[in-house]
C-alpha positions in Angstrom: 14.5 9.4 37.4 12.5 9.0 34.3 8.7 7.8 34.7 7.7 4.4 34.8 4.5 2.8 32.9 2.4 0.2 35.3 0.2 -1.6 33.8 -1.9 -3.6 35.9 -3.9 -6.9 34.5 -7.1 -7.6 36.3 -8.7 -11.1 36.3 -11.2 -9.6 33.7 -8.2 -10.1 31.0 -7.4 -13.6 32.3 -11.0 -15.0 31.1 -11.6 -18.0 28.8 -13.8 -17.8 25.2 -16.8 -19.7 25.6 -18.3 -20.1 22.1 -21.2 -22.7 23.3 -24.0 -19.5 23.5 -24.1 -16.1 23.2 -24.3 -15.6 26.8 -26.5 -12.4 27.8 -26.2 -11.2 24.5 -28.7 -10.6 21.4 -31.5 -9.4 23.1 -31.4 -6.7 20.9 -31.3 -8.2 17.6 -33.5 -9.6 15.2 -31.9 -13.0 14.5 -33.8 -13.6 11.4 -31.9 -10.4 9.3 -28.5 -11.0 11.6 -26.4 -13.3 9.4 -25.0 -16.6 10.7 -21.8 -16.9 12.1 -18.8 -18.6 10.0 -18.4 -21.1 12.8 -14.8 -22.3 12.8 -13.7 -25.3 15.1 -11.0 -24.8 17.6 -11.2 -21.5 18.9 -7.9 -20.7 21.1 -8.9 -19.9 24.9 -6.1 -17.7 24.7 -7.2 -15.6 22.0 -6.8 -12.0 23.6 -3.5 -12.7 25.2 -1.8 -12.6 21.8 0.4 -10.3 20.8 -0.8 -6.9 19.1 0.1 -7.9 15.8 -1.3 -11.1 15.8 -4.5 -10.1 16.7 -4.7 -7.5 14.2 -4.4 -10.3 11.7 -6.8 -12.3 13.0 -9.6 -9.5 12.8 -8.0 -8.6 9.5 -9.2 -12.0 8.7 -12.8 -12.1 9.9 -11.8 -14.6 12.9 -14.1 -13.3 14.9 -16.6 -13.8 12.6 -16.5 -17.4 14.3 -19.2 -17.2 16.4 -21.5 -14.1 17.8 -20.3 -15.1 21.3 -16.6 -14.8 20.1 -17.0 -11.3 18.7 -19.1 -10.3 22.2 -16.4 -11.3 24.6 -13.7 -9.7 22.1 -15.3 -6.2 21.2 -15.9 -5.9 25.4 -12.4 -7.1 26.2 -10.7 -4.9 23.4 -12.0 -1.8 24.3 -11.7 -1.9 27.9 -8.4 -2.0 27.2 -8.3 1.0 25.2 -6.5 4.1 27.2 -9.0 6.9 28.4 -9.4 9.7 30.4 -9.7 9.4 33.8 -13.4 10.6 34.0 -15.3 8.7 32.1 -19.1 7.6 32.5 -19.7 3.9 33.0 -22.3 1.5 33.3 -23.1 2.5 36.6 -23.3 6.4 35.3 -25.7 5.7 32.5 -28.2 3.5 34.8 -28.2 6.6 36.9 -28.9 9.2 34.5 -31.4 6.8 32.3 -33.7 6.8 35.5 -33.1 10.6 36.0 -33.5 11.7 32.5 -36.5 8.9 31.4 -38.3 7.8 35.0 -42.0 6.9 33.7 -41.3 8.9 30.1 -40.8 7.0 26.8 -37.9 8.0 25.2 -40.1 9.4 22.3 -40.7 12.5 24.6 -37.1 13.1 24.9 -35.4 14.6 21.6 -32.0 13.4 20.2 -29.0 15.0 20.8 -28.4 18.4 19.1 -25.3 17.0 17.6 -26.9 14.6 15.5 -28.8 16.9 13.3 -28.9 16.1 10.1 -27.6 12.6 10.7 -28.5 9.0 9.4 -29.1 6.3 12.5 -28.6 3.1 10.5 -30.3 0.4 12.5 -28.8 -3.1 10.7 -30.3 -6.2 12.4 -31.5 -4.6 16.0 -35.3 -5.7 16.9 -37.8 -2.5 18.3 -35.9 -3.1 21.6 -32.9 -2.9 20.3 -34.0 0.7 18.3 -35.5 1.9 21.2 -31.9 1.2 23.6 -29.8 2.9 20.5 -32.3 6.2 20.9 -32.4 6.0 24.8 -28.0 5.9 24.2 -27.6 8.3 22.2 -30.0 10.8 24.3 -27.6 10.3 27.4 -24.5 10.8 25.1 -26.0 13.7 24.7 -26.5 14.6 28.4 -23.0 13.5 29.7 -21.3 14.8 26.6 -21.6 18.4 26.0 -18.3 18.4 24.7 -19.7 16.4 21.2 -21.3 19.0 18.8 -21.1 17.1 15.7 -20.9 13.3 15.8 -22.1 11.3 12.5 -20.8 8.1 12.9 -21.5 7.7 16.4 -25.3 6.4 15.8 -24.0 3.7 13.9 -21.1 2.5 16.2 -23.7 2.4 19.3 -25.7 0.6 16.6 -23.7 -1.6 16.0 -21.9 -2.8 19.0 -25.9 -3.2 20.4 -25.7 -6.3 18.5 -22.7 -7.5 20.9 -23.7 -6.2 24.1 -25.1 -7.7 27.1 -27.7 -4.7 28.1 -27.4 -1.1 27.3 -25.0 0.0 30.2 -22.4 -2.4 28.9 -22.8 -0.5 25.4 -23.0 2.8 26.8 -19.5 2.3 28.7 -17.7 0.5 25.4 -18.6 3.6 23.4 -17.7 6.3 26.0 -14.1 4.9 26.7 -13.9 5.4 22.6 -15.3 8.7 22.8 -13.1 9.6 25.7 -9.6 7.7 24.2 -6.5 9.7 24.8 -3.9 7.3 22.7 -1.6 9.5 21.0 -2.0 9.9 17.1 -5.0 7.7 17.5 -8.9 9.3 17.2 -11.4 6.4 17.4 -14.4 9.3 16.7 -15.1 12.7 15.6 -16.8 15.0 18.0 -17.1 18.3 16.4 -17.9 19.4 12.9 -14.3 21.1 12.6 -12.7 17.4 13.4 -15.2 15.5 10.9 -14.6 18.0 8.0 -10.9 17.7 8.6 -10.9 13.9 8.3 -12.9 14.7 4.7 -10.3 16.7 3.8 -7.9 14.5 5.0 -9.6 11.7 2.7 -9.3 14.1 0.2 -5.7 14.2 0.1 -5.3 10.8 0.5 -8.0 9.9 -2.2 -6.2 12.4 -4.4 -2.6 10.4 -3.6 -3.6 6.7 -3.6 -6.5 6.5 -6.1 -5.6 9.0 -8.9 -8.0 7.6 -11.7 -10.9 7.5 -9.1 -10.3 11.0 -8.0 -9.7 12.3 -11.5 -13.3 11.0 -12.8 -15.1 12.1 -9.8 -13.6 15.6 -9.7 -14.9 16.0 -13.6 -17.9 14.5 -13.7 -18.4 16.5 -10.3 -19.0 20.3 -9.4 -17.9 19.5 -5.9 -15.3 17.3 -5.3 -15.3 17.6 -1.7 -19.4 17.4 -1.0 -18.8 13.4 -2.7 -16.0 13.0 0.2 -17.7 14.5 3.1 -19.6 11.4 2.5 -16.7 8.8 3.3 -17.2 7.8 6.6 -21.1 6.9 5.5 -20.3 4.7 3.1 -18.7 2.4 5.5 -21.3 2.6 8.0 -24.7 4.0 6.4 -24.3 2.1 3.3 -22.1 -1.1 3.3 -24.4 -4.1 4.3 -24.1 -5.3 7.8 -21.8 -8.2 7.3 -19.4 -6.0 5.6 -19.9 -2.9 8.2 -18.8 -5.3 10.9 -16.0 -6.9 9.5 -15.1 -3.2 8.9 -15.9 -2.4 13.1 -13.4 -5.7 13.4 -10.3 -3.9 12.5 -11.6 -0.1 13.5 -11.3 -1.6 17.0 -8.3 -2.8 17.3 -6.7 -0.1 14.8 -8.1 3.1 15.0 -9.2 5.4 12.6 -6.5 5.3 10.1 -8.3 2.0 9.2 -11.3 3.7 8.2 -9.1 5.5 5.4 -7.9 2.1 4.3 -11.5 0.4 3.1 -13.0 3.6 2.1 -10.5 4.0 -0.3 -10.3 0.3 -1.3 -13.9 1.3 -2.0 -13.0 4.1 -4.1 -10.8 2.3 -6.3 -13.1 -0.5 -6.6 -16.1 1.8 -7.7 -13.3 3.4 -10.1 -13.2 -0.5 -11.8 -17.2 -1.0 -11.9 -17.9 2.4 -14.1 -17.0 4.9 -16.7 -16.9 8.4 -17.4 -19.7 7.3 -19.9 -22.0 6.1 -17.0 -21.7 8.9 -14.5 -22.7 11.4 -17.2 -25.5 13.4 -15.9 -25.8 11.2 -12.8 -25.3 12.5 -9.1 -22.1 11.0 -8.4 -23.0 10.6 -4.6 -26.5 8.8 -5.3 -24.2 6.6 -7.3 -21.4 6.0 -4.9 -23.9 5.5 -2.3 -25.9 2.7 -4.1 -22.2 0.8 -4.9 -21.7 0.6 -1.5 -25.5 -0.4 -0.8 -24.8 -3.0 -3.3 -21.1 -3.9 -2.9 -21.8 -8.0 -2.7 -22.0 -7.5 -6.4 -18.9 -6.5 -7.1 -16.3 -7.4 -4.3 -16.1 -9.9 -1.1 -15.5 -8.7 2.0 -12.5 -10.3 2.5 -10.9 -9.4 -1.0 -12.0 -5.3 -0.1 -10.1 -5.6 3.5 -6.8 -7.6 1.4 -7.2 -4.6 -1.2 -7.5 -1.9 1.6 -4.2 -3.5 3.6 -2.5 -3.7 0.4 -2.4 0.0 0.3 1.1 1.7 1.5 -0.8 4.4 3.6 1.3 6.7 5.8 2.0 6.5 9.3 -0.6 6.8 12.2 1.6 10.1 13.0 1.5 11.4 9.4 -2.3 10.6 8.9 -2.5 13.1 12.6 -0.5 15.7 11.6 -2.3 16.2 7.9 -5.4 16.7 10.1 -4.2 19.1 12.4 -3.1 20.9 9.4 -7.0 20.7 7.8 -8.1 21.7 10.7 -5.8 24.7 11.4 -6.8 25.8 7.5 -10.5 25.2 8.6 -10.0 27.7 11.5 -8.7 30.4 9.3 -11.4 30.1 7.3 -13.5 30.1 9.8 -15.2 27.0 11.2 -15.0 26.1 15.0 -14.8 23.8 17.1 -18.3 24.2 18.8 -20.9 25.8 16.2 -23.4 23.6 14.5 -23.4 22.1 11.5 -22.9 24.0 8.1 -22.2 23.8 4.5 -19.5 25.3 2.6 -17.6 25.5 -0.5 -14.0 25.1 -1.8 -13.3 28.2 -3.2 -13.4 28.5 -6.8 -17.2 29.4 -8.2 -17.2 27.1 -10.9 -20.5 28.7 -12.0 -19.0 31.5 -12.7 -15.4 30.4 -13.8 -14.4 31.8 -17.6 -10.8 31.3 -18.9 -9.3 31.0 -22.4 -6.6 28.7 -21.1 -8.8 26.0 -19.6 -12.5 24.5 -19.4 -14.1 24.4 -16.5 -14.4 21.0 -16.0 -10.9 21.0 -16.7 -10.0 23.5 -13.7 -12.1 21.3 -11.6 -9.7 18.8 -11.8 -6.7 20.9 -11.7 -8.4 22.5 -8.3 -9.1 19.2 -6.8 -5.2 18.3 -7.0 -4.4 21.1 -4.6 -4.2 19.6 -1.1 -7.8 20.8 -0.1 -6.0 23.0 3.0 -5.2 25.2 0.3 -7.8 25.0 -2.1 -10.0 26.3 0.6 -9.2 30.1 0.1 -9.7 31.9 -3.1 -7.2 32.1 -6.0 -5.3 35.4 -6.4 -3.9 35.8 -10.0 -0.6 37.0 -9.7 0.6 36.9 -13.4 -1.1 36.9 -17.1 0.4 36.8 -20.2 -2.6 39.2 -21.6 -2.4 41.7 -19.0 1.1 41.6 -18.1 2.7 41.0 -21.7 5.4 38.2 -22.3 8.6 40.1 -21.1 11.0 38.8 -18.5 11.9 42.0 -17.3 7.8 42.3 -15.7 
């Protein structure tokens, strides 16, 4: 007989929205930088019984920017729903190993995780307390999570569901059932440096399909097309102010990455309208990009950049997955693994060094960065010229 799903509702999904306080939560936040809520009257107590669809709408349209008790009781309520492995550390884990690995020692005697070398820890509206738990997190990530060798955006995730959470433990748990999803063709975070530079590349490709003009002025104004992507994933949550970066953790909840690839490259097309070629010469292209995001209230609100970014006819979950298997199968042949630690490289051609009477430099930049960046990792091979091998058909 074929297998049967069971899916069994526990009391916990059953609960009512009570907007009247934030409950037990906020103890980490500075309330004087948090921005107010966009208090809306009626909230439906039945708010997380609707159907997928509808509730992607509503975060779509900031409604749980109704209150911060709203958005509490629906970050903990979606993601304990999210499918996970079976073994996966909870709150009851993490008070264990917080008084094993800290006892009587301040978590400045305890270094962060490895895996976040090199790595920004955005700290939005969270008071010393609230810094303090996001270090003390993090550390234990690191101690129950061997697996993760390269993790950039999970600093500012922790960071910034601290904001919604009722203690630490409650945090902790949220994030490891993201870390430890198993939903097919669905990645809420990248644990390796293999899987983060695939999703680059991955932008890459998409960047390269969806935003043509932006691409095209980035890859000539830029001797590295892909060191201005491998930033992607920071502009959304380094960079972007917090009431954007939330409304952007909104829809990343419910939706997965693939949602990521949406606003980022709304993003992209709306830096593409506030410049020219004329202002990004002799400017570093990823200072630049990173101070548009810094400053994005200027040029876009953040509901018009989530309309623009679900305007966009993206492929499938299961097309976004397979074009980063294949990234990361081109990434292995070159080289990278799963498990070393962080490094820089190149995409193949040494524009430095690049001489042709056909076509500038700059020019071949641009031509290089069409070539789905799976390819484009491994040097050219010239196979034919005109000057070497004459003009006849018969060679």
């Amino acid at each position: 007989s074929s297998a049967v799903t069971v899916v069994i509702t526990s009391e916990a999904d059953t609960w009512d929205i009570d907007t009247s306080s934030c409950l037990d939560c906020g103890q980490f936040v500075d309330w004087d930088r948090l921005p107010a809520a966009e208090q809306q009257a009626d909230v439906p107590q039945d708010i997380l019984r609707r159907p997928p669809k509808e509730l992607k709408k509503l975060a779509r349209e900031g409604y749980w920017a109704a209150s911060h008790a709203l958005r509490a009781q629906v970050y903990h309520q979606l993601i304990q729903q999210v499918p996970c492995r079976l073994v996966t550390p909870d709150a009851l884990v993490y008070r264990d190993v917080v008084n094993r690995l800290f006892g009587k020692l301040s978590v400045s005697s305890h270094p962060l995780p490895e895996f976040l070398e090199g790595c920004s820890m955005p700290t939005y509206c969270l008071n010393l307390a609230g810094v303090t738990a996001l270090k003390k997190i993090l550390i234990c990530f690191g101690n129950l999570f061997p697996d993760i060798t390269y993790s950039p955006i999970l600093p500012s995730l922790v960071a910034l569901l601290l904001h919604y959470s009722e203690d630490e433990a409650q945090c902790f748990e949220n994030i490891s059932r993201l870390i430890a999803s198993n939903a097919p063709h669905t990645s809420y975070i990248d644990q390796s440096f293999l899987a983060h530079q695939a999703s680059c590349m991955t932008f890459g490709d998409l960047a390269n399909k969806h935003c043509p003009a932006a691409h095209k002025l980035i890859a000539g104004t830029s001797e590295n097309v892909f060191e201005v992507y491998s930033e992607w994933l920071s502009w959304l949550f380094r960079d972007l102010p917090f009431n954007y970066a939330i409304r952007v953790f909104d829809v990343y909840l419910l939706e997965g990455q693939k949602v990521l690839y949406r606003i980022a490259l709304a993003l992209l097309k709306q830096y593409r309208l506030s410049v020219t070629s004329t202002d990004l010469e002799g400017t570093d292209i990823k200072a630049n990009l990173q101070a548009f995001a810094q400053n994005i209230a200027e040029h876009v609100t953040v509901d018009k950049l989530l309309e623009r970014a679900f305007g966009i006819r993206l492929f499938s979950r299961k097309e976004i997955w397979l074009l980063q298997m294949a990234n990361r199968k081109a990434l292995m042949e070159r080289g990278i693994t799963m498990v070393q630690s962080r490094q820089s490289f190149h995409l193949a051609v040494d524009m430095q060094n690049f001489s042709s009477s056909i076509v500038t430099a700059q020019e071949m930049r641009i031509i290089w960065s069409w070539i789905p960046e799976r390819f484009s990792l491994f040097p050219p091979l010239l196979l034919f010229s005109t000057s070497e091998d004459g003009c006849s058909l018969q060679r």
